[in-house]
Every structure is written in C-alpha cells, then in structure tokens.
C-alpha positions in Angstrom: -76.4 -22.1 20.9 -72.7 -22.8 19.5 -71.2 -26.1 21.8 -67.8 -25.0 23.5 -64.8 -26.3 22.3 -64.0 -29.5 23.7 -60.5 -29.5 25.2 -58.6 -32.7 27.3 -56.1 -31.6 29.6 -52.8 -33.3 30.5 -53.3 -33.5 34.2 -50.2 -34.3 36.2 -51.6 -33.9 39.6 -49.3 -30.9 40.4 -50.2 -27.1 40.5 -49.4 -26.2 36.9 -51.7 -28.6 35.2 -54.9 -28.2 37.8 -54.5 -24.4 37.8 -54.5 -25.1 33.6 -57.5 -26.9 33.5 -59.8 -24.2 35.8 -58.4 -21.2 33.7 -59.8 -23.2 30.4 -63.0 -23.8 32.4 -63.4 -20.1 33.5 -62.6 -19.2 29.5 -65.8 -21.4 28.9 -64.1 -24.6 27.2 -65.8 -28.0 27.9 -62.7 -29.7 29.4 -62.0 -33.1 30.5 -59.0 -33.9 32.7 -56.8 -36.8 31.1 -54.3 -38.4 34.1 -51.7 -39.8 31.2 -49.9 -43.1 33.2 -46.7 -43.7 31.6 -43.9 -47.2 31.9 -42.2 -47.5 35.0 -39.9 -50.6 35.9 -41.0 -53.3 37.9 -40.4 -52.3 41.7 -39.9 -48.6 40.9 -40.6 -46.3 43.6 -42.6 -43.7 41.1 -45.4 -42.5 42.9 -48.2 -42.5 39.7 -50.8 -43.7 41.6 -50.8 -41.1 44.5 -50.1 -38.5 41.3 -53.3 -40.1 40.1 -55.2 -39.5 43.1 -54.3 -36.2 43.2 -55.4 -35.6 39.8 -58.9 -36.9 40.5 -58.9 -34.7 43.1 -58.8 -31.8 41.5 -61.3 -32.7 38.6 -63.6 -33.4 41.3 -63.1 -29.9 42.8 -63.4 -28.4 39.4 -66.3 -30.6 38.4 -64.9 -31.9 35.3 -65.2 -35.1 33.9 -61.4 -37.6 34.7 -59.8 -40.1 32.4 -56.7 -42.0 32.9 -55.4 -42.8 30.2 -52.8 -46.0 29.6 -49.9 -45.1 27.6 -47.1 -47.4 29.2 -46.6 -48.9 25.6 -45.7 -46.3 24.0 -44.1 -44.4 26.2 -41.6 -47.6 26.9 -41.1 -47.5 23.2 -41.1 -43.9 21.9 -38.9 -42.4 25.3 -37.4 -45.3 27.4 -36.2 -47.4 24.5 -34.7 -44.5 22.7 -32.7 -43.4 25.7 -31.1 -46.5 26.3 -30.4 -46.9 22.7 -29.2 -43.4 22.4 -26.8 -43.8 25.9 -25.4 -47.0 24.7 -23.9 -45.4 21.7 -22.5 -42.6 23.6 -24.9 -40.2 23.1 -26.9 -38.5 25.8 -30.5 -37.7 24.7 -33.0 -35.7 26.3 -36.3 -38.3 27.3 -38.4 -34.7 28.3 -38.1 -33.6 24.7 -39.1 -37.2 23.5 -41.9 -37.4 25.7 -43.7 -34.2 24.5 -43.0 -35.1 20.8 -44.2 -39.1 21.4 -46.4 -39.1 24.3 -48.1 -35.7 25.7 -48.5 -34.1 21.8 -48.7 -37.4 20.0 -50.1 -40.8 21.3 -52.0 -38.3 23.6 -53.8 -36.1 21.0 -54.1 -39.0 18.6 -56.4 -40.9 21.2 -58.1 -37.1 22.4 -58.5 -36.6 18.7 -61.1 -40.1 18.5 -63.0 -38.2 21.5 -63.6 -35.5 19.5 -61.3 -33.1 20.9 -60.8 -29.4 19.8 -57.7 -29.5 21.8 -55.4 -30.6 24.4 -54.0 -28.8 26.6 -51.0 -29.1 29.3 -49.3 -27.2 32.4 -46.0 -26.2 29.9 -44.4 -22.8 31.0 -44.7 -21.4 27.0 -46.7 -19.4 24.9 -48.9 -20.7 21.7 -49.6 -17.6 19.7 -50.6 -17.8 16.6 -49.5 -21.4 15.7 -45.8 -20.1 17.3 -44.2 -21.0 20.5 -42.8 -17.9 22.3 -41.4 -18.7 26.0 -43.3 -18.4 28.9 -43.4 -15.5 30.7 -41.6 -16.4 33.6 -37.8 -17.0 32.3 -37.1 -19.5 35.7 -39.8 -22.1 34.6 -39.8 -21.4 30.6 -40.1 -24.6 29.1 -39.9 -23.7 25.5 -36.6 -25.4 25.1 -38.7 -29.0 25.7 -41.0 -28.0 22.6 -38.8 -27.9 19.8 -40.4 -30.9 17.9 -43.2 -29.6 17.5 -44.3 -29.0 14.0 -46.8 -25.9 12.9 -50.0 -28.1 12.3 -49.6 -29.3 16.0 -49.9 -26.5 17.4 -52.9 -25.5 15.7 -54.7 -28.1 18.2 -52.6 -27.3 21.8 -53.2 -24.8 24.3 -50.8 -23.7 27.1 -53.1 -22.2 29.4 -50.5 -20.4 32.0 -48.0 -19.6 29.5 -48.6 -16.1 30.0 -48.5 -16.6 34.4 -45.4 -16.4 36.8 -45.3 -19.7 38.9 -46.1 -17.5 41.9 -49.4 -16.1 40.1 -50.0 -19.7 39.4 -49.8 -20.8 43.0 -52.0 -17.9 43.8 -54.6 -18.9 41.5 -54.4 -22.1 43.1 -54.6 -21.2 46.8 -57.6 -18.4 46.1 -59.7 -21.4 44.2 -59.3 -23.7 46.6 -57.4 -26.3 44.4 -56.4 -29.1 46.4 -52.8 -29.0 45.6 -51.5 -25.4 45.2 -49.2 -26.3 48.2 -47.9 -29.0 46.4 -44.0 -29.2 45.5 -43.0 -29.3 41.9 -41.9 -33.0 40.6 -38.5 -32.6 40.1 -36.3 -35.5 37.4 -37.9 -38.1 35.1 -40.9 -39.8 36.8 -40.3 -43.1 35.8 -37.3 -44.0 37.4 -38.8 -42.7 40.6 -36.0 -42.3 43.3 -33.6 -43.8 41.0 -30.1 -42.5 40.5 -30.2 -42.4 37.2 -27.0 -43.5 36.3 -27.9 -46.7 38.8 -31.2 -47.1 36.1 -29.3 -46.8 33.1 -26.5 -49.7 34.6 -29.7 -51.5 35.4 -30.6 -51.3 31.4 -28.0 -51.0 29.4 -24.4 -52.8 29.5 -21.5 -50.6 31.4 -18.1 -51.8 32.4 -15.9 -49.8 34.6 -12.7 -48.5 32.9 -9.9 -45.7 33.1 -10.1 -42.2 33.7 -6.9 -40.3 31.9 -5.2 -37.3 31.9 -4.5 -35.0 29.1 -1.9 -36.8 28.7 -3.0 -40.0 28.7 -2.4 -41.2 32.4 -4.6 -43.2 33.9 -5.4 -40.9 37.3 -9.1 -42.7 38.0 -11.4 -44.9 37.3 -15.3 -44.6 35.9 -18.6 -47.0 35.6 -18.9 -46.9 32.2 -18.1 -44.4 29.7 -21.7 -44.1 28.3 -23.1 -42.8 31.3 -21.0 -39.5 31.2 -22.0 -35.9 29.6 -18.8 -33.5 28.3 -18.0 -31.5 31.1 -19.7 -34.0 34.0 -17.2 -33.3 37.0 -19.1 -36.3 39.5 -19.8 -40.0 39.1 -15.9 -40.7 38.3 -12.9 -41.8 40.7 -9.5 -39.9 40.2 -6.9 -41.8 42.8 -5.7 -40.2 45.9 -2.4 -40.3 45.1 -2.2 -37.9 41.8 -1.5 -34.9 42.0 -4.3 -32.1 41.2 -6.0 -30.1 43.1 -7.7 -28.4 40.5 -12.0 -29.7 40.2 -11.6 -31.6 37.1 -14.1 -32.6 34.1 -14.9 -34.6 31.5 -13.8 -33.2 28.8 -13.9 -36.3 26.1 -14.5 -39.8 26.3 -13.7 -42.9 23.8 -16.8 -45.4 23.7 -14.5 -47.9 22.0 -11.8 -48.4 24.4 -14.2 -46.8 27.5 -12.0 -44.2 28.9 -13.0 -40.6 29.8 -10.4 -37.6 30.0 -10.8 -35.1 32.1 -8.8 -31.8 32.4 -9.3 -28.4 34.4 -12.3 -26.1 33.5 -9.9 -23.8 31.8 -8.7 -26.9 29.5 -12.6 -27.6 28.9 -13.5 -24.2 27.7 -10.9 -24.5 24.9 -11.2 -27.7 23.9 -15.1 -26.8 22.7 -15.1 -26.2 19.0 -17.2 -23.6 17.9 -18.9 -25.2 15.1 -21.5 -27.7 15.8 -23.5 -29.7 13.3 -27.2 -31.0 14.6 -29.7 -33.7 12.8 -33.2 -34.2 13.0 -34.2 -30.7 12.3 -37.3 -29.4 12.9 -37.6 -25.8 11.9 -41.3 -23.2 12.3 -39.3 -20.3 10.0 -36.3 -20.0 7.7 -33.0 -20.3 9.4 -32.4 -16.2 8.5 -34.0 -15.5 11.4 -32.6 -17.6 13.5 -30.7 -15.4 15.9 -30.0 -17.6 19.5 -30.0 -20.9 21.0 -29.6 -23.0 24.1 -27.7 -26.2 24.2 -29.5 -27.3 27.1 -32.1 -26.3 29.4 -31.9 -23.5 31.4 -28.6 -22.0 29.8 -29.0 -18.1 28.6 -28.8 -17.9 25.1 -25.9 -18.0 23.0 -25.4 -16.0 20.0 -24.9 -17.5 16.4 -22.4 -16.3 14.5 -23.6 -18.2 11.0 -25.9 -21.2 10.3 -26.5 -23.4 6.8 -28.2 -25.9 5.3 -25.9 -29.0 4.9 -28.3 -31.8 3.4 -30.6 -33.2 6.2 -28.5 -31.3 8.4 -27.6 -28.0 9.9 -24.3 -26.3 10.4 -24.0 -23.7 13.0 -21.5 -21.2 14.3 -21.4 -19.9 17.6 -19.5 -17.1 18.3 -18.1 -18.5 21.9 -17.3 -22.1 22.0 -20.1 -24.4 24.3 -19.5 -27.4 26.3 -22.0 -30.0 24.6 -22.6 -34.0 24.2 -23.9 -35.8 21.1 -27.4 -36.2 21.4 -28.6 -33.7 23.3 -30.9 -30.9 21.8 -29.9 -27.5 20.5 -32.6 -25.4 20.2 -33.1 -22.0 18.0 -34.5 -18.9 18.8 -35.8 -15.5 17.4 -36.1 -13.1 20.0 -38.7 -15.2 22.3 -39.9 -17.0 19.6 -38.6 -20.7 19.6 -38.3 -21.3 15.7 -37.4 -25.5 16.3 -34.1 -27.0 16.9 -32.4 -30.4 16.3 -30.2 -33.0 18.0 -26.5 -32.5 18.7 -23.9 -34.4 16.1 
C-alpha cells in the first residue's frame, strides 16, 4: 500500500488554518499540525500562548499529531529587523509579505523538509494550481497579493487547502465538524506587537523626532512624530494647528527624511501629484512581463491597469494608465487575469 503524503500544516489557531488541516485529512494526507511561535517584545500583550492552546485544541479534535515550532530567531531577523531598517530610511515595507517569504514558506518548510515532508500547507485565501498562484475564490479575503515572493519551485511543495472556499463556507465547515474554534474572530494587524499602536512600536525601535508639518507652500501649519512613520496619503497621526485656515481633510502627500517635514495638501492636490510611472526592485516574476496585465499597490485595492512595463537592469519600469498614491517600499504586485505572475518592491 502507497504511504500518504506527509503534509505539516501552519496552524494559527483560527478558523482558516483548523478548517485547512481537516480538509487535507478528509483528502487522505498524513498531516501534522505545526503551531509556528514567532518574536514578540518583552512585555507585549500578543496572545501566542492562548493561540497555541487553541491550536492544540483543534489537532486534538482532529486527531493529528501537534508541534510547535520555535522560530523567534528568525522571524526577529528576516521580518522585524527588516521593517525597522526599512522605516528608518523612509520606506514603508510590508512585514506580511516578509513573513511568508522568510518564515511560513521558508525557515518553516526548510525545518518540515528534515521531517520528511511532502508539503506544507497554510490557511492563505489563494489558489495553487499547477505550480501558479491564482486568487482565492472569495475576492474579500484573497490573499494573493501577500504571495508574490514566492518563486515556481516553492510552490511545487505548498498547498492552500481553502483557496477554492468563501470564508462563510469555511466557517460552515467549521461549525458542522465540530471544530473548536469556527466561532472564533479573525486576528486582525501584525501579531507581534499585540495591542500595540504601531506607530507607538516603531517609536519604541527605531529613532523619531517630532518636526513640522507644511503646506504646499512651505508653511509650517502642524506638527508630526517623526517623518518615518508616515505613508503618502496618511491623513491621521499628524497635528495641523487650530489656528490655520483649512477646512478641507488633508494628507500627506510628500515627506523629506532629511530635514523631517511632511506636506500635506487636499485630496484633489494628492491625486495629481502621483506620477504615473513607478519603478519597483526586487523582482520576482512566475511568467514574462507580456502578460502582465494588472496590479495592486497595496492590499485590498482593485486592480489598476498598466499601460506599459520594461525591463530596466535589476529593475522594472511600469506605466499606469491613472496615477496611484504609493510609498517607497511597499509591494506592487502583477497580475494576469487571476493569476498573480510576482511583483516587486516600490522605488
């Protein structure tokens, strides 16, 4: 008799993940529920260990063997470390992307891969098919903007298991199994800062000094905590002085890092300050850029259509044809159709 393919599942502790590991069960896999625990600061209010508990919780209820699985070090040094490097230049970098790329799908199935693992497997809201990611089926939860690092021979060893679901079928699933958590809210921010504010966490980390808020003009009208904690067109988390005189809901529509002042300017000022050329780094691209058709600047934003796109070196040149509001370092991501073909970080 052929053994089943051994599989090691990401298990969170919410819905998405335990609903993940039963369907692999039910599909005959030999599966293992893997409870990754990640950095957290000293005194953080993250609640891994009741996440924890919850994971063993529904392993037990499943009857599948539970690991946790210590990946503090490299999490601190492949996610944490990057985004306060990143925010202290100016940048703004996404830590969900760097955690799939460094953690979930690579310290995670380097260490499942010395088990003997076929594959791993986690709760993401996209499709693997055929060694390319296509987005989930439900368009409010698709996560396929997250998975852009993720290179062709990955994802001959990963398996999205309710890629193919709507989060209420999910919950269903849940409630008819009797899985301990399909009640359970969704986490919502970065778990490691727990109840942070996260501009409080980055303050915390990296050095800030408070400085000027100006006008178009150049008028100082406010005042800010630190230019690196702001994204291009932010309109909270800055002072504008009660005396000047605007009425209009204002945004940040540059900063300097150098001198630490922001500008902000009216929303109609921000859409035409946007160029629309963009240039991204780090590319990471499953097909040729010909059929690149779309892309999203940043989560949840419908896609925007490209007008042109080239090679330039290391680096890639892109035309929209409607100018976006973006920050350096976050990721732009490229689609065909629902096919997510890779993407790259914002210059």
């Amino acid at each position: 008799m052929k053994a089943s393919k051994k599989v090691y599942v990401g298990m969170s502790g919410g819905v998405d993940s335990s609903v993940s590991a039963y369907l692999l069960k039910k599909q005959g896999y030999d599966v293992t529920g893997v409870f990754i625990r990640v950095w957290q600061p000293e005194g953080g209010l993250c609640t891994w260990k009741d996440e924890r508990r919850d994971a063993m919780r529904v392993c037990a209820h499943l009857d599948i063997p539970f690991i946790t699985l210590d990946l503090r070090d490299e999490y601190k040094k492949g996610v944490v470390d990057y985004m306060f490097r990143e925010y202290s230049q100016g940048n703004v970098p996404n830590p969900d992307v760097m955690c799939n790329r460094e953690v979930k799908f690579g310290a995670f199935w380097q260490w499942a891969k010395k088990q003997g693992a076929d594959y791993i497997a986690t709760g993401h809201y996209a499709q693997n098919i055929d060694n390319k990611i296509l987005e989930g089926i439900d368009k409010n939860k698709d996560q396929s903007y997250f998975l852009w690092t993720l290179e062709m021979y990955e994802l001959a060893h990963i398996l999205f298991p309710i890629g193919h679901l709507e989060k209420k079928d999910v919950r269903d699933i849940a409630k008819k199994t009797k899985i301990p958590v399909f009640d359970k809210k969704d986490s919502q921010g970065v778990c490691f800062i727990g109840q942070i504010d996260m501009k409080e966490f980055l303050k915390q980390n990296i050095e800030t000094h408070r400085g000027d808020v100006l006008d178009k003009d150049g008028s100082i009208i406010g005042i800010h905590d630190g230019a690196v904690l702001y994204a291009i067109g932010e309109r909270h988390g800055f002072e504008i002085f009660k005396n000047t005189n605007n009425q209009d809901r204002l945004y940040i529509v540059s900063k300097d890092i150098k001198n630490n002042t922001v500008t902000v300017d009216t929303e109609k000022s921000l859409d035409n300050t946007i160029d629309n050329t963009i240039t991204a780094k780090n590319i990471v691209l499953r097909d040729g850029i010909e059929n690149i058709k779309t892309c999203r600047l940043r989560y949840r934003q419908e896609k925007v259509d490209i007008k042109s796109i080239e090679k330039d070196g290391e680096f890639l040149k892109v035309q929209l044809k409607n100018p976006e509001i973006y920050s350096k370092g976050q990721s732009i991501v490229f689609y065909d159709g629902e096919v997510c073909v890779g993407g790259g970080v914002l210059m």
